[in-house]
Every structure is written in C-alpha cells, then in structure tokens.
C-alpha positions in Angstrom: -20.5 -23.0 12.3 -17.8 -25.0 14.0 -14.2 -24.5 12.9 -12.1 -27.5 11.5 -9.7 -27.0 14.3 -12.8 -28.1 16.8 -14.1 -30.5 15.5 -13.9 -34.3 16.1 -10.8 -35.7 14.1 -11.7 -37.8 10.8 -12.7 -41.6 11.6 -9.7 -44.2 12.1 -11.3 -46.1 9.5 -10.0 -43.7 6.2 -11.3 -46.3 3.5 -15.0 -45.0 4.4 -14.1 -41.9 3.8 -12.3 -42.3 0.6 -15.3 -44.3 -0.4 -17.1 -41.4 0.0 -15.3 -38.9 -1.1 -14.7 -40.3 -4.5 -18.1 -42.2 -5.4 -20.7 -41.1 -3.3 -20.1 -37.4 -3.2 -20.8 -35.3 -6.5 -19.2 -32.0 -7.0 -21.7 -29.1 -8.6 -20.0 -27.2 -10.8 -20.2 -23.8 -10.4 -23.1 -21.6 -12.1 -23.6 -17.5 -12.1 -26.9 -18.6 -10.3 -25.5 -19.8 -6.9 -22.3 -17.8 -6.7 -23.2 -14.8 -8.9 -21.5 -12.9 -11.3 -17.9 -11.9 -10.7 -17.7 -8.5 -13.2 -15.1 -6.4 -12.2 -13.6 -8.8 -9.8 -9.5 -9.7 -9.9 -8.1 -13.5 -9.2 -4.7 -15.0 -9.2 -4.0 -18.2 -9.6 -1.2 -20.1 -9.4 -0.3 -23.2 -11.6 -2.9 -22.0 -13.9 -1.6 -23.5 -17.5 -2.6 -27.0 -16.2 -5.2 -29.3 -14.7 -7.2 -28.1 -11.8 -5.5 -24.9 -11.7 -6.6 -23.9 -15.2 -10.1 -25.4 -15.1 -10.7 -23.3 -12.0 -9.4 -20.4 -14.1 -11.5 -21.3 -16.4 -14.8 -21.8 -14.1 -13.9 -18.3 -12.5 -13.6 -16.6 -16.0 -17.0 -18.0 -17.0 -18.6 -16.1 -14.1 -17.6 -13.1 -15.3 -14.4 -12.7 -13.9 -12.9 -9.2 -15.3 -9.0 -9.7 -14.5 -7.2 -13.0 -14.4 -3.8 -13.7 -13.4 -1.9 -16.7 -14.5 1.2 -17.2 -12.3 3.4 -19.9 -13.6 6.8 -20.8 -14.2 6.9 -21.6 -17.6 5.6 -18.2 -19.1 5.6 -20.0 -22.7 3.2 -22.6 -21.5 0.9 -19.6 -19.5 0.9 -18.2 -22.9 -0.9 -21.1 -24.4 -3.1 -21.4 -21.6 -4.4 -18.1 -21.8 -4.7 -18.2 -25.5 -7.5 -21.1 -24.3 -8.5 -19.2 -21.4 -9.9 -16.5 -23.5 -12.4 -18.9 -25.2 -14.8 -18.7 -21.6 -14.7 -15.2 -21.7 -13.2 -13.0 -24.4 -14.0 -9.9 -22.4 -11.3 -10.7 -19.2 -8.0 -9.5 -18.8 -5.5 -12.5 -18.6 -2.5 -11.6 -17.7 0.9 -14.3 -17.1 3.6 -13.7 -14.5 6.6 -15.8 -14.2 6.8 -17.4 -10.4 9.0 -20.0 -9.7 7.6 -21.9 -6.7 11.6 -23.2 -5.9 12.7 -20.0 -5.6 12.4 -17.8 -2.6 13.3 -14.3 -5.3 11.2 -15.3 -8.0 8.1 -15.4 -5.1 9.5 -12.3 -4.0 9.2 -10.1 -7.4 5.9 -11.8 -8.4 4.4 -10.2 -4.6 6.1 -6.5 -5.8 4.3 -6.8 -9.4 0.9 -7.4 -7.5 1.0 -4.5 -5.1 2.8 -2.4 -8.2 0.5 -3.5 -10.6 -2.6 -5.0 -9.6 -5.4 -2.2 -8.1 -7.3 -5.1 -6.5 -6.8 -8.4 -5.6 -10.4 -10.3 -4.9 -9.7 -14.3 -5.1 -5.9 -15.5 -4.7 -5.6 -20.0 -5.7 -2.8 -20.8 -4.3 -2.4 -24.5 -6.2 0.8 -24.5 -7.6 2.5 -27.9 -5.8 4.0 -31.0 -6.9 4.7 -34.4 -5.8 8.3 -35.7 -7.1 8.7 -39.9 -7.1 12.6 -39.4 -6.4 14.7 -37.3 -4.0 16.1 -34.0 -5.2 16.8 -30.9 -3.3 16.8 -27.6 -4.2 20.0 -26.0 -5.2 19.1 -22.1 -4.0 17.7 -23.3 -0.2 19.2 -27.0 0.0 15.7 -28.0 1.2 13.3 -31.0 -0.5 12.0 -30.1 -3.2 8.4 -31.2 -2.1 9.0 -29.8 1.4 10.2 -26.1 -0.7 7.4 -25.9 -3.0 4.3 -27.6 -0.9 5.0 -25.8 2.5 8.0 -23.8 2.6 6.9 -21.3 -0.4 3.1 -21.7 -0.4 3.6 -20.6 3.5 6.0 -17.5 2.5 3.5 -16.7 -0.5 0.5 -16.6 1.3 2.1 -14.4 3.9 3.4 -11.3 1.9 0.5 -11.1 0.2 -1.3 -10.6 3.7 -0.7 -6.9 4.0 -0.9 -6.2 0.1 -4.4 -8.1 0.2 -5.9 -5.8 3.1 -4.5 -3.3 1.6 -6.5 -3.3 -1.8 -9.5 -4.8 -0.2 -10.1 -1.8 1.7 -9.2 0.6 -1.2 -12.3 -1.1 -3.1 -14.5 -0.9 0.0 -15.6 -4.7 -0.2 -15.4 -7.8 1.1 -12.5 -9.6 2.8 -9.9 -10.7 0.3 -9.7 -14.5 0.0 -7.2 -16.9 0.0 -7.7 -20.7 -1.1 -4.8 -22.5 -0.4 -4.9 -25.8 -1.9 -4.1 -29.3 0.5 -4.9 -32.7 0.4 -6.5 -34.9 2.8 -3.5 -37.3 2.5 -2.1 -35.2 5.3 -4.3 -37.2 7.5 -2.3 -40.6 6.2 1.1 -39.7 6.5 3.0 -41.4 9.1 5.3 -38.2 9.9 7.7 -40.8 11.5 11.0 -37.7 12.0 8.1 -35.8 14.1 10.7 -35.8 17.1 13.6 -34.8 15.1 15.7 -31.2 16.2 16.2 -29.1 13.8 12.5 -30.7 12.1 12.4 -29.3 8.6 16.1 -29.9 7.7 15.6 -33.4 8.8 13.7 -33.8 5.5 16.7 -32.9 3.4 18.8 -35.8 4.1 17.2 -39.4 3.5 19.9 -40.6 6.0 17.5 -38.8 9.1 14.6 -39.1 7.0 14.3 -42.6 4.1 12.7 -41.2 0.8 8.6 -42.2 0.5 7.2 -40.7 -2.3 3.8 -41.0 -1.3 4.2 -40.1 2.6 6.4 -37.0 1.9 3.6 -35.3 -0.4 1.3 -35.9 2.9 3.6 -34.8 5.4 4.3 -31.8 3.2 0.7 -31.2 3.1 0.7 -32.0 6.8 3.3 -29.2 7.7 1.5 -26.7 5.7 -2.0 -27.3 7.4 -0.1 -27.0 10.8 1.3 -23.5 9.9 -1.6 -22.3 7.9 -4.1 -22.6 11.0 -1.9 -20.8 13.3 -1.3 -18.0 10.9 -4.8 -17.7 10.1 -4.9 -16.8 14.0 -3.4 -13.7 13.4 -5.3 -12.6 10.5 -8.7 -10.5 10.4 -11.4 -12.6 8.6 -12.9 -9.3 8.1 -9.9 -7.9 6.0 -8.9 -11.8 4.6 -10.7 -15.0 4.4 -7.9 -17.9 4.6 -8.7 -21.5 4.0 -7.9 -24.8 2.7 -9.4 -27.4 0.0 -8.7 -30.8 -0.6 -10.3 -31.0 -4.4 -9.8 -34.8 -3.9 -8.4 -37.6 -6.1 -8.7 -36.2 -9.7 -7.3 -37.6 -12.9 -5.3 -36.1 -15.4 -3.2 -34.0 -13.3 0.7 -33.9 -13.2 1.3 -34.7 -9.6 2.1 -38.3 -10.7 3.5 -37.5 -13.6 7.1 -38.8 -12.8 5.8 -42.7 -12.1 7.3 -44.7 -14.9 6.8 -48.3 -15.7 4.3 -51.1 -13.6 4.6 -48.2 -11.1 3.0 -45.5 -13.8 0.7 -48.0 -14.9 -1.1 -48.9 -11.5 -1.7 -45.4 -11.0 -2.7 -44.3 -14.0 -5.8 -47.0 -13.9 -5.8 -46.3 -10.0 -6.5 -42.5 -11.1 -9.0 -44.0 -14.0 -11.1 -45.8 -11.9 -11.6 -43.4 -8.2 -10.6 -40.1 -9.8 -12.8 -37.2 -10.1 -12.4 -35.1 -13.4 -10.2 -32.4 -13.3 -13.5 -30.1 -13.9 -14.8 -31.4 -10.5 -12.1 -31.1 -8.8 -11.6 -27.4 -9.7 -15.5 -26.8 -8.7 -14.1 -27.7 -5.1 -11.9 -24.3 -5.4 -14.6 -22.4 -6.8 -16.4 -23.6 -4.4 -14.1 -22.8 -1.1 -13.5 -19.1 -2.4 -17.2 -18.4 -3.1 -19.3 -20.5 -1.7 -18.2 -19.8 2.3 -18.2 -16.3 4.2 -16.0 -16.1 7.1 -16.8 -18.7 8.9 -14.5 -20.7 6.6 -11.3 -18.5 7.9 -8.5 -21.2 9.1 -10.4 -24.3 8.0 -10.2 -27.4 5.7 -13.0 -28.1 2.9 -13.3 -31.0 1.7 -16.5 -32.0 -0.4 -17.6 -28.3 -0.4 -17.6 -28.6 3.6 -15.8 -27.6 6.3 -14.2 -30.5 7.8 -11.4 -32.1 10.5 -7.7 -31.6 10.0 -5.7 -34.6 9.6 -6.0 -36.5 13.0 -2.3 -35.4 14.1 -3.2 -31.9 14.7 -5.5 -33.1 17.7 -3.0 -35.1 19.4 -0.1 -34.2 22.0 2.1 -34.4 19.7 0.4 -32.6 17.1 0.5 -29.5 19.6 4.3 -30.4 19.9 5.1 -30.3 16.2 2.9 -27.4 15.6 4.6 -25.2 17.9 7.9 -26.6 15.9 6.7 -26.2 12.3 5.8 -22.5 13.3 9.0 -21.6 15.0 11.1 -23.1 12.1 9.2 -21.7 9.4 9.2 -18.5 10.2 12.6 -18.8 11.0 14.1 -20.0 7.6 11.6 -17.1 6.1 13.1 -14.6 8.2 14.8 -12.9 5.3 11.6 -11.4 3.9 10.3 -10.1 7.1 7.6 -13.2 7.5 7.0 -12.4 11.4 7.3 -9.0 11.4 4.6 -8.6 8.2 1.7 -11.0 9.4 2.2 -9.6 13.3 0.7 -6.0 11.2 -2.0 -7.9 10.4 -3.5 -7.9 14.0 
C-alpha cells in the first residue's frame, strides 16, 4: 500500500473531485460484521457532545465499545450528550472530562487524568476544531484562535499522548494504539499566501502580515497541521501507534459555520443542504479510518475510506520549505511541555 506522502498530488481540477466526493461516493456505515465487536475496548473522543464527534461516539458505542470518553469543554453540554449516548449501549462506561482546546493547561491536566485514570487507551478522535468567521486571538497564547485550536493544540495533544498510548497498549498486550486526527481536504485549497513569512505562525496573529479569510485560514490551519502531523508520524512506531488523518467531507449540521449570520448564513446553510453528507456519514469516515486500516495507514490522509494525496503544497519546493518551518516553530512554541523531548522516546 502506497503512503499519501508518495503518491501523485490531487488533480488541479478540484471541482471533479468535490463532485465526487459528495455525490458519487457513499459512506457505509459501520456494522459489528466488517469491523467486529469492540467489548472491552477504551476510546476518547474529543468534541463528542456534538455533530460528527458524537455520532462517531455513538457508532463506536454500538459496536460494543466498553469505555467511552467524552472530552469537551462545556462539561454541562457532555453531560447531556452522554445521557443520549447511553441509549446505543446502556452497558459502556461514558465518562466526560473538561478540555479546553484554547488552552495549553487545560490540554495538559486532561493528558495527566488519562495516564492517572484510564488503564487502556485503544481509539483516541481527535475532532475537536472550529472555524471562526471573524478574527479573535486567544488571550493565554496571543495566537489565532483557528491557528490555536486546529493546529497548535491538536499538534501538542496528539503528542503527549504518544508515550501514555504505547505505554498502555503494551500493558494490554494488543494492537497499536490509534490515533485519528481529524482534517479537511480544504487544506489542498488554501492559498497559504504568508508561506515566506519569518517568524511563520505569529504571522497569522496580526491581519496587518496576514488579511483575515475566513474560509482560507480554516484550510491553511488544516494545512499546517497535515505538514506537522506527517513528519511526526516519522518518529513514531506504527507497531506501538497507528497515526492518521480523515477528511469526513462536507457534512451538514455541524457547528463549524455556525457564526455566518445573514445572506452570508443563508448561502451556506442551503450550500450545506444541497452537497452535504449527513453528519451519520460523515462520522462513518472516522469509524472507518480507526478500524477499517492496519498500519499501513500510519502518517496518511483518508478521504472516502481511502488512503489518499495530501493537499498539493506538500509536494512542491516550497512545501518542503514550509514544512521544515512549521515543524521547527511548532515544536518550538510547545517547548514548555517537553514536545521534542517526549516524541524523540518514541523512536
């Protein structure tokens, strides 16, 4: 099986493949049948009182998942949502931790009450993510608040859970830990036009360096985060944890356009109406990428349950370039918790 990273880029011609994607392509849903039964088995998810992250909760409980865990900000509203959960299977264990995607400590404590509390960790979502219409930073880090939660957070998440992950894996004696880390094929459409800028990541914080575009700054945040994820995933024993990426494609009825107001809110509500998969599909495709592929999925992108190209950038000269300075810059602003230092024990 060919990895993402060699494979030939998507085609130029991205209306094709929307087309595709959104009304040609049909998502299974998941059944015991093709991935099994997952008794005794322990998930987090992230983002789970909403949308795609609690319909994949909900897919995964109705395999026979044994211990759930909802991580959300609002633990009120993960409250409610496992109150629902329960109804696909009344025998789980659903448990709801607070984490605060904007905040660097809140991340922090969540990763200390898994290793503390959690005896096994099988399946980790990672789907928590949002995609603001205005500018707004974030008061603790100063960065974007797209750029914080998308990249700079899922990237510090996923890594110190790394070492707690092969940890616990082995203690159960059973396959790799997985990680689904959820992207977006809009990454391949953003123009990325502060590519060149030095320092790159704080050029995003100021709209002076960088004009505000809602649309291209969700890409580019998923953009940044596929760069990093690829080259971490380097470092990282498929045979201790599977990392990879989904794209669960355009679905309706989630909140990442939830802040459009007016003609604005209007066009993509119908736009969402019209080419949007149900949020039921959608969450099939994270099913999907933590069940349905072995280690051959390890650092790629799925998209329509297969493993596919990275956005186009990543190919080019001056994808090479800006990966080398995502990675340098990331790991620097994480460099309070340790980031290089944990996922170079992971070799």
């Amino acid at each position: 099986m060919v990895a993402s990273k060699d494979m030939p880029p998507l085609p130029n011609n991205f209306g094709k493949v929307f087309w595709n994607n959104q009304f040609k392509v049909k998502i299974e849903l998941p059944t015991p049948r093709k991935f099994g039964n997952l008794k005794g088995k322990t998930a987090i998810v992230t983002g789970a009182n909403t949308s795609l992250g609690f319909e994949s909760a909900r897919q995964l409980l109705e395999l026979g998942l044994s211990h759930l865990v909802v991580a959300v900000r609002s633990t009120s509203k993960g409250k409610d949502a496992a109150a629902k959960l329960r109804e696909a299977n009344s025998t789980a264990t659903i448990d709801v931790w607070a984490l605060d995607m904007e905040s660097y400590d809140s991340i922090q404590a969540f990763v200390r009450k898994c290793d503390i509390e959690l005896s096994r960790i099988d399946y980790t979502v990672l789907n928590a993510g949002l995609s603001p219409m205005a500018f707004n930073t974030v008061p603790s880090t100063g960065h974007e608040k797209t750029i914080q939660v998308n990249h700079l957070s899922t990237c510090l998440l996923t890594i110190l859970l790394l070492p707690i992950l092969k940890v616990k894996a082995r203690a159960v004696g059973g396959s790799p830990a997985r990680i689904t880390v959820v992207n977006s094929v809009t990454a391949h459409l953003c123009k990325f036009p502060n590519r060149n800028q030095r320092p790159l990541l704080p050029s995003f914080d100021d709209t002076k360096i960088t004009p505000w575009n809602a649309e291209e700054r969700y890409g580019v945040s998923k953009l940044l985060a596929q760069l990093f994820l690829v080259e971490l995933a380097g470092y990282v024993n498929s045979n201790e944890v599977v990392i990879n990426m989904v794209d669960p494609g355009l679905t309706k009825g989630t909140s990442l356009s939830r802040d459009a107001k007016g003609a604005v809110g209007a066009v993509a509500k119908a736009f969402f109406a019209i080419a949007g998969r149900t949020a039921e599909r959608g969450a099939a495709t994270y099913v999907d990428a933590l069940l349905g592929h072995g280690k051959e999925s390890h650092e790629c992108f799925i998209m329509n349950t297969e493993i596919s190209p990275l956005a186009t950038f990543f190919y080019t000269e001056d994808g090479k370039t800006a990966t080398r300075q995502v990675w340098e810059e990331t790991l620097k602003e994480l460099s309070f918790a340790d980031a290089e230092e944990i996922f170079a024990s992971m070799k």
